[in-house]
C-alpha positions in Angstrom: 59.3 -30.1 45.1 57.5 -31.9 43.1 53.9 -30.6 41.7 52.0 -33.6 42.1 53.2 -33.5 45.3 50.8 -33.0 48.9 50.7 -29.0 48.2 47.1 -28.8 47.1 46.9 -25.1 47.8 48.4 -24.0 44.9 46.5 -26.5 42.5 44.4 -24.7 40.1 40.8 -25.7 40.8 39.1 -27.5 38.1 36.0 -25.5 38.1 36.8 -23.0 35.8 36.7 -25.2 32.6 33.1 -26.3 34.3 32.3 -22.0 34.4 33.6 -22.4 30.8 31.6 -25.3 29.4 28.4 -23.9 30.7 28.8 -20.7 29.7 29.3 -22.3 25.8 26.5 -24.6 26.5 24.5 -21.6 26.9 25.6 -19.5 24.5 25.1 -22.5 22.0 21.5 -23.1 23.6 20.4 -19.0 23.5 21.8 -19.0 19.5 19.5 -22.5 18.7 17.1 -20.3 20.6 17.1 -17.1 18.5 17.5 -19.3 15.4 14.0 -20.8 16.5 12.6 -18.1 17.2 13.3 -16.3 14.0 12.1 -19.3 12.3 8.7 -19.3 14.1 8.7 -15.4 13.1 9.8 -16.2 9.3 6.9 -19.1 9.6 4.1 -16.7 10.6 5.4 -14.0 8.6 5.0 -15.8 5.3 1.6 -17.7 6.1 0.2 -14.1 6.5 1.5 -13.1 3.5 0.1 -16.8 1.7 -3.1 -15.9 3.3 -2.7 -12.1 1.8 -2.2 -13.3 -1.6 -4.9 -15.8 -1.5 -7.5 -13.5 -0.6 -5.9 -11.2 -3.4 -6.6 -13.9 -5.7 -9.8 -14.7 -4.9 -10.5 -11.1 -5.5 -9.0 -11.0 -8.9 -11.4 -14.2 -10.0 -14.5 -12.3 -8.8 -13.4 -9.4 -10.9 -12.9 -11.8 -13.4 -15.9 -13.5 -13.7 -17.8 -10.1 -13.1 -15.6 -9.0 -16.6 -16.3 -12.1 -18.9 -19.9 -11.5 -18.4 -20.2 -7.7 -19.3 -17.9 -8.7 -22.5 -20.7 -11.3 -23.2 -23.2 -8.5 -22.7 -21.2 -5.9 -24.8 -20.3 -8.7 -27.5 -24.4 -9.8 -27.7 -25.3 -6.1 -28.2 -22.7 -5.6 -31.3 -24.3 -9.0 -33.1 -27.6 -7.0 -32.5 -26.6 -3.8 -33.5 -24.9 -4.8 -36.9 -27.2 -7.6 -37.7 -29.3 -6.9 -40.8 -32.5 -6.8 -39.7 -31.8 -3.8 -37.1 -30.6 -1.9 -40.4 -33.4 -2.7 -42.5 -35.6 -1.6 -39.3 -33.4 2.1 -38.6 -34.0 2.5 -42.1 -37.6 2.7 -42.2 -38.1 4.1 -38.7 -35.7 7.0 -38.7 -34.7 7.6 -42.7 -38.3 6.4 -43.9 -36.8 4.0 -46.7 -39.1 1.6 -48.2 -38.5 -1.7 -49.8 -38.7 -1.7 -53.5 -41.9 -3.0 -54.8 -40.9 -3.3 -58.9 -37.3 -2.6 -60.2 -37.3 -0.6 -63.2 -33.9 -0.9 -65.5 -33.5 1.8 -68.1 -31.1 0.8 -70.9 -28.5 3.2 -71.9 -27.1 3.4 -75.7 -24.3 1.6 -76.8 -21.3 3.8 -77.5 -19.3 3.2 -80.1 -15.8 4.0 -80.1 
């Protein structure tokens, strides 16, 4: 007997590679669908963190700003409190100094050695 013969009862039925291919074909299709989907999730993940980081930021220059002008402040009230005339003024006010009116030198002797 030949197998190509009239016998199709014991021919294997092609549907099995069929079963086969579409079971692959959607194996394949779910794993392009996870990868998607954790690519959508690794999308949304890091936008919130971009936005996190911006607001961060934004923050930081406030703070920023906010610092630069109270150094200003602090560096304006050191120029007034060393400048010369605030001296000469504590002087008078609080240690009651005058200004000299006449200078008086007194000579001292020559020694000779």
């Amino acid at each position: 007997m030949s197998r190509r013969g009239g016998d199709r009862t014991q021919a294997r039925p092609r549907s099995g590679r069929r079963d086969r291919a579409v079971t692959v074909r959607s194996v394949v299709l779910s794993g392009i669908g996870a990868v998607a989907l954790g690519l959508c999730f690794l999308y949304l993940l890091q936008s919130m963190a971009l936005r996190d980081l911006t607001a961060r930021c934004a923050l930081a220059r406030e703070g920023l700003v906010d610092a630069e002008e109270i150094n200003r402040s602090l560096e304006f009230r050191i120029e007034q409190a060393f400048s010369l005339e605030r001296v000469s003024r504590v002087a008078r006010a609080r240690l009651g100094m005058v200004e000299p009116t006449v200078v008086h030198y007194v000579p001292l002797p020559a020694t000779n050695r």
